[in-house]
C-alpha positions in Angstrom: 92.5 149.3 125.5 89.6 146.7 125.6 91.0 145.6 129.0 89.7 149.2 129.9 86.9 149.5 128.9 83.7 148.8 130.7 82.1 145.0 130.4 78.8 145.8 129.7 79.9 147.2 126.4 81.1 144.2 124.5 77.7 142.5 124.4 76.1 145.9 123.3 79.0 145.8 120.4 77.6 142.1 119.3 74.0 143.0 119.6 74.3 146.1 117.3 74.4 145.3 113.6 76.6 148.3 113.1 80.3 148.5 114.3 80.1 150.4 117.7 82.9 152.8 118.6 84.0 154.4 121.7 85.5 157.7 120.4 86.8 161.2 121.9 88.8 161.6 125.3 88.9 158.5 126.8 90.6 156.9 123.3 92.8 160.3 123.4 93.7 159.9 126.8 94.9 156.4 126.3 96.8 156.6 123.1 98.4 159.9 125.1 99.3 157.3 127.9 97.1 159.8 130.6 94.3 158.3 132.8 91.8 159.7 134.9 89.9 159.0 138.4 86.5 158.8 136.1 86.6 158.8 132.6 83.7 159.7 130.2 82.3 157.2 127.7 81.7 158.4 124.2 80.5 156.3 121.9 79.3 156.4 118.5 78.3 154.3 115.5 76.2 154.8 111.9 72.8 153.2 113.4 70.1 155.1 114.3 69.5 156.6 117.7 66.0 154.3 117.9 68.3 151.0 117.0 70.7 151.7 119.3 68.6 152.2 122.2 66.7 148.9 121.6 69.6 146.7 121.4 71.2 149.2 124.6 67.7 147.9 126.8 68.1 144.5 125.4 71.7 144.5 127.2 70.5 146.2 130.3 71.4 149.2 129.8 68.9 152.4 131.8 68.5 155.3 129.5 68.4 158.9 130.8 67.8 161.1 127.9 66.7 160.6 123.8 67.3 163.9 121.7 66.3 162.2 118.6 67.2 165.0 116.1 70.5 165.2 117.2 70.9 160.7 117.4 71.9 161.4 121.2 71.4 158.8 123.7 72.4 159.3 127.3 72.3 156.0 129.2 74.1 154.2 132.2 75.0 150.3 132.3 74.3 148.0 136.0 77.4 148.9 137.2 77.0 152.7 137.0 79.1 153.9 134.3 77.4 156.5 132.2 77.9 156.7 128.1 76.5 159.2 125.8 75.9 157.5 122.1 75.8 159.5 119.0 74.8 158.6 115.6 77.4 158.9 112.8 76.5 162.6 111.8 77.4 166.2 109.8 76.3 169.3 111.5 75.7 172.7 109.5 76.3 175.8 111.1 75.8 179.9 110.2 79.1 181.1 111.8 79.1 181.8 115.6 76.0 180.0 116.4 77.2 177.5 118.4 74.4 175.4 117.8 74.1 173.7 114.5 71.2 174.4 112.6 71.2 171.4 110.2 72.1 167.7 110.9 72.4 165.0 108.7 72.9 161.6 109.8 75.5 159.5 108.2 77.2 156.4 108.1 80.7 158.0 106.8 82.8 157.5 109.5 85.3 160.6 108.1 82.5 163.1 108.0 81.5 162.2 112.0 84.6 162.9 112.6 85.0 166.5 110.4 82.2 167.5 112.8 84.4 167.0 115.7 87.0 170.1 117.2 90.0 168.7 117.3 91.9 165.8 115.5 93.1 164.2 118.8 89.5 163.7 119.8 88.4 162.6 116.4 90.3 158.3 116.9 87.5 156.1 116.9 88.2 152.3 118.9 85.8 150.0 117.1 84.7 147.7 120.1 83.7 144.4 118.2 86.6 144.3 116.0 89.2 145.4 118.9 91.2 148.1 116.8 91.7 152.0 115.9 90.1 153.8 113.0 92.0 157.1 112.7 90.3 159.0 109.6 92.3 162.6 110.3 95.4 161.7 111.1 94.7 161.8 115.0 97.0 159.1 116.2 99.8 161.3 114.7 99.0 164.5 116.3 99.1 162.7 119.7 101.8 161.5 119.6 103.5 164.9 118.8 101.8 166.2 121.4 99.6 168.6 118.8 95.7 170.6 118.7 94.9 170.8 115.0 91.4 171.0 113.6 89.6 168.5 112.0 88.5 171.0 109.5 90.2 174.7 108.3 90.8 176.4 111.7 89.1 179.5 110.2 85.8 176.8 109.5 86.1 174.9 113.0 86.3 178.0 115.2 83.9 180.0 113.4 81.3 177.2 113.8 81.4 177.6 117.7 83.2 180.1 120.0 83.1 178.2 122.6 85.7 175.6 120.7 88.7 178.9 121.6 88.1 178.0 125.0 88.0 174.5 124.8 91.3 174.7 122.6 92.7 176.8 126.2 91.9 174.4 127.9 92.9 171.3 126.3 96.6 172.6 125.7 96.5 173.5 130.0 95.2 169.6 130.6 97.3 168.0 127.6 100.2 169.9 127.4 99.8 170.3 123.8 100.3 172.9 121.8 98.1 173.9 118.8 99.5 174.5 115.3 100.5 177.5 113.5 96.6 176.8 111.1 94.9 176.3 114.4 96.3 179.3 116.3 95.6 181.2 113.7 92.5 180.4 113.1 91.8 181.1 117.0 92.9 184.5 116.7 91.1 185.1 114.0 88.0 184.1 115.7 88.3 185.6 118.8 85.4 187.8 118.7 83.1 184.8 118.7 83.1 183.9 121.9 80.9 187.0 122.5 78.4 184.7 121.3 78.7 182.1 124.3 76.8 182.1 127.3 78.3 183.9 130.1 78.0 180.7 132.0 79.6 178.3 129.8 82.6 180.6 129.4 83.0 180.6 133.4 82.9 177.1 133.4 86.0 177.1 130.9 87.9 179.2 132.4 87.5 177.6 135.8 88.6 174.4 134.3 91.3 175.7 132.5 92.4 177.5 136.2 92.7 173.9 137.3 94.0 172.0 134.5 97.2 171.1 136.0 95.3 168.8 138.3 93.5 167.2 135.3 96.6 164.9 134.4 99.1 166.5 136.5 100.7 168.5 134.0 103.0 171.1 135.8 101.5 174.5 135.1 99.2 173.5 133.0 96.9 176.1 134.0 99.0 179.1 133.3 99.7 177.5 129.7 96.1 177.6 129.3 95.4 181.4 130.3 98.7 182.1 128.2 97.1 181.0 125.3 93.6 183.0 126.1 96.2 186.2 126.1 97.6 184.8 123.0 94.7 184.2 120.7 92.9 187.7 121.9 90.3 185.8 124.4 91.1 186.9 127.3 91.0 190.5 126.0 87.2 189.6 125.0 86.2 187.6 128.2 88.3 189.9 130.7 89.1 193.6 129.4 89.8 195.0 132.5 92.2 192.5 133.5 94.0 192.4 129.8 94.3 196.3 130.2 97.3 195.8 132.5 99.4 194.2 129.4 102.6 196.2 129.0 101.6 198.5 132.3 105.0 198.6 134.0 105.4 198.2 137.4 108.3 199.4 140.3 111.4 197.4 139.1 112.3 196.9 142.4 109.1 194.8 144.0 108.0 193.4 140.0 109.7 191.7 136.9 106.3 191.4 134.9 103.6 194.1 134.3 100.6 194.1 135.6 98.6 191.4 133.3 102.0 189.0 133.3 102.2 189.4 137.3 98.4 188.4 137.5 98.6 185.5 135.3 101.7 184.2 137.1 100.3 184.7 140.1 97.4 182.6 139.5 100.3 180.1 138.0 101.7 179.9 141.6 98.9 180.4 143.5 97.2 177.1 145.6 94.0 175.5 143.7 91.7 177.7 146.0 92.4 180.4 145.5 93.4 181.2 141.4 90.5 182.7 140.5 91.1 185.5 143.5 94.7 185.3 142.3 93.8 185.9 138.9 92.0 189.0 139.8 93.4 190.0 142.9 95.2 193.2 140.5 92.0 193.7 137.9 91.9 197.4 140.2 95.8 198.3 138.5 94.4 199.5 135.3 91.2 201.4 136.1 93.5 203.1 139.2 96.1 203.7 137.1 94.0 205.6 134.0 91.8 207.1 136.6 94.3 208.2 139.3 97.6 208.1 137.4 98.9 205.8 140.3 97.5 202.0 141.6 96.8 203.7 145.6 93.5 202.5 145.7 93.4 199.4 143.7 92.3 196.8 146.3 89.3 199.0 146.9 88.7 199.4 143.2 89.4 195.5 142.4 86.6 194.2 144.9 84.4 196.4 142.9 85.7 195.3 139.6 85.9 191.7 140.2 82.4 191.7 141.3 81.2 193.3 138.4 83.2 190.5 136.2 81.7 187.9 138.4 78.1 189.1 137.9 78.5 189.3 134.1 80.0 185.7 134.0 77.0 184.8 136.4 78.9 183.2 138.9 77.9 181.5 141.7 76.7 184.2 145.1 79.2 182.7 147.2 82.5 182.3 145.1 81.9 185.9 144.2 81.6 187.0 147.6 84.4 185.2 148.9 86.6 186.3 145.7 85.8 190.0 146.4 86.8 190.1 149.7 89.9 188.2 149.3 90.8 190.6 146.4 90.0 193.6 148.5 92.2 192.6 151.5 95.4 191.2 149.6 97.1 194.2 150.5 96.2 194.5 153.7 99.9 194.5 155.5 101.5 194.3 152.6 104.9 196.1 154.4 104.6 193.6 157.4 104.5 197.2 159.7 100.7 196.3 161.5 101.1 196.6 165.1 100.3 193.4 166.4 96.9 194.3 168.2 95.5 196.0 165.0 96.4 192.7 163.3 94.7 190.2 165.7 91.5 192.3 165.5 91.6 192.0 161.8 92.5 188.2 162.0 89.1 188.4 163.9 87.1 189.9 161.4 88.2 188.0 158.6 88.5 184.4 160.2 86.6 182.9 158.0 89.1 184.0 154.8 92.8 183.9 156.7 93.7 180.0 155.1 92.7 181.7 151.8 94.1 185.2 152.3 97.3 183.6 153.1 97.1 182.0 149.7 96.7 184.4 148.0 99.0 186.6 149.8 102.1 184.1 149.0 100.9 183.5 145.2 100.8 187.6 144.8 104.6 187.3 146.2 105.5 184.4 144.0 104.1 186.4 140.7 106.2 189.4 141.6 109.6 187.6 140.7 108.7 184.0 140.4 110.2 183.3 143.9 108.7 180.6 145.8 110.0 181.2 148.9 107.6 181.9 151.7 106.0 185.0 151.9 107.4 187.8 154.3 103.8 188.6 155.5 102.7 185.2 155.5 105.2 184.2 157.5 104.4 186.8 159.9 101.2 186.7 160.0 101.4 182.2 160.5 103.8 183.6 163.6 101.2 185.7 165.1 98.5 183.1 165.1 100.9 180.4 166.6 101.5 183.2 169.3 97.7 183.6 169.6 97.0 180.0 169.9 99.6 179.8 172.8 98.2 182.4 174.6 94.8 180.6 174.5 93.7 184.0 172.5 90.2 183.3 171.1 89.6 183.5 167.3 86.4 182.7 167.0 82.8 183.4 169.0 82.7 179.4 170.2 85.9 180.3 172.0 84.9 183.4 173.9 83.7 182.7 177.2 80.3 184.2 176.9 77.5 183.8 175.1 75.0 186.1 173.1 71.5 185.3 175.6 73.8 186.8 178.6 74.3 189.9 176.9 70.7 190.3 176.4 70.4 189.7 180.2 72.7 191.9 180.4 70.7 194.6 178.8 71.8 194.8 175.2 69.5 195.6 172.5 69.0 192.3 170.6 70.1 194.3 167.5 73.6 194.9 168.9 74.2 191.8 170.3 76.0 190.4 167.1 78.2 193.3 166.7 79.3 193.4 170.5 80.1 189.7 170.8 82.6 190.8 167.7 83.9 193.8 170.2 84.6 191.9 172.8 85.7 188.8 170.7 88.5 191.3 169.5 88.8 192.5 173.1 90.0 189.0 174.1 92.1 188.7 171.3 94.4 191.6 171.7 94.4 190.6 175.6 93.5 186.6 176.0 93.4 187.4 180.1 90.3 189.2 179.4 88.6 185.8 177.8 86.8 185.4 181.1 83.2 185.8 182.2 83.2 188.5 184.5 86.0 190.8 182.9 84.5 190.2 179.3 81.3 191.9 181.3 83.3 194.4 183.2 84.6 195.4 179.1 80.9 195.3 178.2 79.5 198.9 178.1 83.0 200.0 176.3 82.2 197.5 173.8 78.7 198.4 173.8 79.5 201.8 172.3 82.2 201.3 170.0 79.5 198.4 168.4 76.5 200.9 168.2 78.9 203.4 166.9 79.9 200.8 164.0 76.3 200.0 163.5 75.3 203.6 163.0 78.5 204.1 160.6 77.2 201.2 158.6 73.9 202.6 158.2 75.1 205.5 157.1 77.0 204.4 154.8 74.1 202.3 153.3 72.0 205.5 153.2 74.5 207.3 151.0 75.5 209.8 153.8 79.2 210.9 154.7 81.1 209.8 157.7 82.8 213.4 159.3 
């Protein structure tokens, strides 16, 4: 352990008065035998936040933020690790708050640690001395590979919601499981996480989408969202998707119903693309109640999962991106597109075809947990080979003419986008035509069919209907 640990702490551990401990993940992670590109540096001790940032600048060390009533220090050392210090102390809460309202400093090395979540993150290393102080029992549940609380689960989670996402998540990155008490108590305080921030809760569950890459923990991820659906979470974060929980589906194409396919979908599906995967079916259930069939579902889950986005305040651009991809997943889904039709839609959706393809095999994958390629993606990957050998443009760099010669040519500067995607289409359905003078003989054709799909557009916009 002290080999590990950063040098600039061991003349900050002599300089202290009080024994200085580094405490939390990184002392989990190594008693778990788990490493990490860049560990985080908690550290703790019973002097004050004022002492410890005296003797900290006395050893060099640059400080980045004081919160004095809480005995936080954030701080980095010369060699650019950061640390956040805490003073030994016991927080009071009024249930759900998620913020304490009292705090009392302390130099009770058990009661720091009764503050904490989890028992596994409550083994303190003392620095100076070289060795473990393990006041809960943590060392233990490590090695068995077990989340308890360092308190009564019912007491822990009803402290602060946002510890049933953390306890997700930490059983996806671990691969531990939590305890019958601690399950328990999670279920029992599912409702709380109403009281988190729509942000923070995104922010959990897009690490606990990716916390099989955390310590390579095979499917760590899907344990993670299994255990939302278990303690009653992901009913309160994601209603619409939990509404497809014992919603059959055709025997013959699924083995799971609709919630099951969507989690293991998102179990199968490539890093990018699992939040899409996750919602790419979120449209089943609302289809389904309204429509008494799941027809229009990719429509309907575009809608839906931007609506979910919005509420979890998600970033503009992974919304967007996570719309569109949900509503073209099914886009064909019985591989019967005439090859034309399919080349102008690889067009119009360039920018999303690695990610559609994705999501497209992890939708497959879900359905009966095979692995195998997907039909479609197969087929599509075929068509784009064929494309690329035919020279057959994909993008408006490859066309052979620009957007300042159709002006020349006449074309009103509005129109000039849409056309170049006419006749980008144009030349991909026939690659012979990618040449100056044909792509200009093509131009009045294209010309119409873009002001014709402007005028649609607008229409649409203004709320009118398309005869």
């Amino acid at each position: 352990m002290r080999e590990l640990l950063p040098e600039s702490l061991f003349p900050l551990a002599e300089k202290l008065k009080a024994p200085l401990y580094v405490v939390g993940g990184f002392v989990r992670d190594f008693l778990a035998g788990l490493s990490r590109e860049k560990p985080d540096f908690d550290i703790c001790s019973p002097a004050s936040a004022d002492d410890f940032l005296a003797a900290a600048e006395s050893c060099g060390f640059i400080p980045a933020a004081v919160y004095r009533h809480t005995g936080t220090v954030k701080l980095k050392d010369g060699q650019g690790h950061d640390f956040e210090y805490t003073c030994f102390r016991s927080d009071k809460y009024v249930r759900g708050t998620h913020v304490p309202v009292e705090t009392f400093f302390t130099d009770d090395i058990r009661l720091d640690a009764r503050r904490r979540d989890f028992t596994v993150n409550a083994v303190y290393y003392d620095v100076r001395a070289g060795g473990f102080a393990d006041p809960l029992g943590g060392m233990e549940d490590i090695e068995a590979k077990r989340l308890k609380t360092v308190d009564r689960a019912e007491k822990v989670f009803g402290e602060d919601g946002l510890r049933l996402m953390r306890l997700c998540r930490f059983a996806g990155q671990l691969g531990f499981v939590p305890d019958e008490e601690c399950l328990a108590g999670a279920k029992a305080n599912a409702a709380l996480i109403a009281d988190i921030s729509p942000e923070r809760i995104f922010a959990e569950l897009a690490a606990i989408l990716h916390a099989d890459g955390q310590y390579g923990v095979p499917y760590g991820h899907y344990a993670g969202l299994k255990l939302l659906e278990e303690t009653g979470v992901l009913a309160q974060i994601l209603p619409e998707l939990a509404l497809g929980k014992d919603m059959g589906q055709r025997k013959d194409f699924h083995k799971y119903d609709v919630l099951e396919h969507s989690l293991r979908a998102a179990k199968y599906a490539d890093q990018k693309v699992r939040l899409s995967a996750l919602l790419h079916d979120v449209g089943k259930p609302f289809c389904m109640l309204r429509d008494g069939n799941t027809y229009a579902h990719p429509e309907e889950g575009g809608r839906i999962a931007g609506e979910i986005l919005a509420r979890f305040r998600a970033p503009k651009r992974t919304a967007e991106r996570v719309c569109e991809l949900v509503r073209l997943h099914m886009y064909d889904f019985d591989g019967r597109t005439k090859p034309g039709k399919l080349r102008r839609f690889f067009v119009r959706n360039a920018p999303l075809l690695d990610d559609l393809l994705l999501l497209k095999q992890a939708d497959y994958s879900g359905c009966m947990d095979d692995l195998s390629p997907c039909p479609t993606a197969l087929r599509w990957r075929a068509e784009l080979e064929k494309m690329k050998e035919e020279g057959a443009p994909l993008s408006l760099k490859e066309l052979n003419i620009r957007g300042d010669e159709l002006l020349n040519a006449g074309v009103p500067p509005a129109l000039v986008s849409e056309t170049l995607r006419e006749l980008l289409c144009r030349a991909a359905v026939c690659p012979q035509s990618n040449q100056r003078q044909r792509l200009l003989a093509l131009l009045p054709d294209c010309l119409k069919t873009a002001r014709a799909r402007t005028e649609k557009k607008r229409a649409g916009k203004n709320g009118e209907t398309d005869i």
